[in-house]
N, C-alpha and C positions, 0 to 999 in steps of 0.2 A: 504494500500500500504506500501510495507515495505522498508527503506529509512536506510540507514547508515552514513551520511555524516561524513567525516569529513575535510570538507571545511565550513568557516562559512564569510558572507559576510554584512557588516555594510552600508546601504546607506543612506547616508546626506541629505544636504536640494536641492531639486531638480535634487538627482540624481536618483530617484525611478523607471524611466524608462529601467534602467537596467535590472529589473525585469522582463521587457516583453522577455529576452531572455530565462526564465529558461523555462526549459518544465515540462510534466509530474509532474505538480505543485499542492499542496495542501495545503491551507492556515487557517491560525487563526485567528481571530483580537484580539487583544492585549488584548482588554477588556474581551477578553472570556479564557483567560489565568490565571491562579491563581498567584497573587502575581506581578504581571506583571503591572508597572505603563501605562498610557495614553498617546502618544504621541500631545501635543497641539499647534504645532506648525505648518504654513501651508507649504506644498510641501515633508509633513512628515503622510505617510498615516495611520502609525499603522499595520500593517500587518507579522507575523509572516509565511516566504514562505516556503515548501520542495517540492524540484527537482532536475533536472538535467542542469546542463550550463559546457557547454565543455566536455561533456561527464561523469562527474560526479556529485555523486549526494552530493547537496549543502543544504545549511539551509543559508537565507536570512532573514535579517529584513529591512524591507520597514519602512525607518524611525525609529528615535532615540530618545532618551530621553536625557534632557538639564539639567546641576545643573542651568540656570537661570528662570527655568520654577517652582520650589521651591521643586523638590527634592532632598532627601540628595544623598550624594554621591556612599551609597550603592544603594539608589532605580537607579541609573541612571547607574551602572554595574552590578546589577541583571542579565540581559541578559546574561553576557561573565561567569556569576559563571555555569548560565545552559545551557550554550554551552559547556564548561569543563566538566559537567556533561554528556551530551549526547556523547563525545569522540571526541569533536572537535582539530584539531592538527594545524592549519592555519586558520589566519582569516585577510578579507581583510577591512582594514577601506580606506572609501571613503567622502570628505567633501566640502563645499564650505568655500572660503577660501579669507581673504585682501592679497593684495601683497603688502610686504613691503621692498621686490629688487627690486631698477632699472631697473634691467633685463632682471626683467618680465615683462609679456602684458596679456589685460585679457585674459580669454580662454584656458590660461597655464594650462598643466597638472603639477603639481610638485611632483613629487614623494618624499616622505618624508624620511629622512636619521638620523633625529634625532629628539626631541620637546625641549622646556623649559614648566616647569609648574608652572603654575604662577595661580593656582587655590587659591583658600583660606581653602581649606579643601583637603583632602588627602585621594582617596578612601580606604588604607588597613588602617589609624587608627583606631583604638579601636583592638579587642580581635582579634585574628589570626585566621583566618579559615583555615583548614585541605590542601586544596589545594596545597598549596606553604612555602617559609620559610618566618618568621619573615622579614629579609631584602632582597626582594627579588633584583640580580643583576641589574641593566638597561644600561649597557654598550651596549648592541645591542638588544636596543629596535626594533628596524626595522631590519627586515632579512636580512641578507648583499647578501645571497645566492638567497634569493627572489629577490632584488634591479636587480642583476647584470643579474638575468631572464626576468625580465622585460628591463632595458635598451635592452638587444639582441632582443628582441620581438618590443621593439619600431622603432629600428633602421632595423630591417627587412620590418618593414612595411608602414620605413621612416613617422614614430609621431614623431613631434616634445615635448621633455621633459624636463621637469630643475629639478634641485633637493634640498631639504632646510631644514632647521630646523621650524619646525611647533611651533608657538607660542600659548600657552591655556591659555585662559582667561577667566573667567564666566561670560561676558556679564549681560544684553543683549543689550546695548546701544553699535552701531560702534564707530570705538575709532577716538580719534581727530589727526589732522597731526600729531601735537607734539607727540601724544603718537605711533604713524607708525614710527617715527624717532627714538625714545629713545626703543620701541621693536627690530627696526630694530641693533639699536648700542648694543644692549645683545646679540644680534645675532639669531633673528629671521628674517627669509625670508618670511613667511605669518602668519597672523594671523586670530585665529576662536575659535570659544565657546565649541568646544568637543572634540571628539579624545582620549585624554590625560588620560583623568581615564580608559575608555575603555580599550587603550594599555597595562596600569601600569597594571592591573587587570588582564588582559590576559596574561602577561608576568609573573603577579602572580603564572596563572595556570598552566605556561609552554608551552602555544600556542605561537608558530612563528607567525608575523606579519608585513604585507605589508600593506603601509599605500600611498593614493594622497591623494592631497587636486587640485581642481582646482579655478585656481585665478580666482575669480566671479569682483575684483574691485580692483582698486588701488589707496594707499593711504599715499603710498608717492612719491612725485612727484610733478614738480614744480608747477600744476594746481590741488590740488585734488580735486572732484566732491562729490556731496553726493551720498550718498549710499542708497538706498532704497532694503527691502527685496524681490518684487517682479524681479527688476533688477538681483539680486543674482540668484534666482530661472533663469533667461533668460539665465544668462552666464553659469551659470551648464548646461542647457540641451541643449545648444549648445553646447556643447564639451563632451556629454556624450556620442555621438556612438565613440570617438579614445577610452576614460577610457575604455569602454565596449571591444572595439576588444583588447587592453591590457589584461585586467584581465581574459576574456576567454580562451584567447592562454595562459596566465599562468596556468591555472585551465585546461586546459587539459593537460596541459606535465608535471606538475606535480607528 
């Protein structure tokens, strides 16, 4: 089957059900991919998908790879080097995510407008690859043109949406109040374990990118609760069919 995309789509920890909207689908598992690390973490199925969602044809990965899973920071943007490669031009990351605005409530979509990275490694050091330049810009890391498509798409179909600066951090331990308060005063509004290299990498290559995170828990606030991974996984795919009807009406008008 012959497949062009150049739509590429990143799905998080329990967002994988997205997936059931693409059609005309042919897939890989990870493992059977050269080069291509293991995804080990659970609500992360490993599955490399091509189809069609919104009318065009799309390249999906069901599930991500973690720098706290112990690879390096090239194995874990491998993927966006060979989506570059296959001529990808848009790529949409999707995440489960702490909230660390008041604001917010779980089940938020936030649409992300900016990140801090607060990794301890940096996916372009070492040697430059061809892709992109030496420094590459990040002033508009997130597509402002893409943002402002989805707002009008939310609000036509009245979803509710906030929007924030996305905090990256390599886990994998959730972070303590103290540390929800002192991201939040940097100026983070949610925090999560990925994203970040992903974007940096992708902006490497010159893919545009639209990025949510939906708030699975919140962890600053004057009662915070413990956080459990399966918990995470329930608030994601409760709020996965609004992300979904979003990003499809994106990905068709397009």
């Amino acid at each position: 089957m012959a497949t062009t995309p150049q739509v590429a789509i990143i799905l998080g920890t329990g967002l994988g059900q997205l997936a059931s909207e693409i059609t005309d689908t042919y897939e890989f598992s990870y493992k059977d991919i050269p080069h291509f690390p293991v995804s080990t973490v659970e609500g992360h199925d490993g599955k490399l998908i091509f189809g069609k969602l919104g009318g065009k044809d799309i390249l999906a990965m069901k599930g991500r790879f973690h720098y706290y899973e112990g690879y390096s920071m090239q194995e874990v943007t491998f993927p966006i080097r060979v989506m570059c490669e296959l001529g990808i031009k848009t790529l949409f990351v999707s995440n489960a995510a702490g909230g660390a605005n008041k604001d917010f409530r779980i089940g938020d979509l936030m649409i992300i407008t900016d990140h801090i990275n607060f990794f301890p490694e940096h996916p372009l050091r070492g040697k430059n690859v061809p892709q992109g330049p030496r420094f590459p810009d990040m002033h508009e890391a997130y597509d402002k043109g893409l943002i402002a498509l989805a707002n009008t798409i939310a609000a036509e179909k009245g979803i509710r949406v906030t929007h924030g600066t996305y905090f990256g951090l390599q886990g994998p331990s959730y972070e303590t109040p103290a540390e929800y308060r002192a991201y939040h005063i940097l100026g983070g509004d949610a925090v999560g374990m990925s994203t970040v290299p992903e974007v940096i990498v992708a902006r490497h290559c010159g893919i545009k990118v639209f990025g949510v995170s939906i708030i699975t828990n919140m962890g600053i606030s004057d009662t915070p609760v413990e956080a459990t991974h399966e918990e995470v996984q329930e608030a994601a795919n409760n709020a996965q069919p609004r992300m979904t009807e979003i990003m499809k009406t994106m990905i068709e008008r397009l």
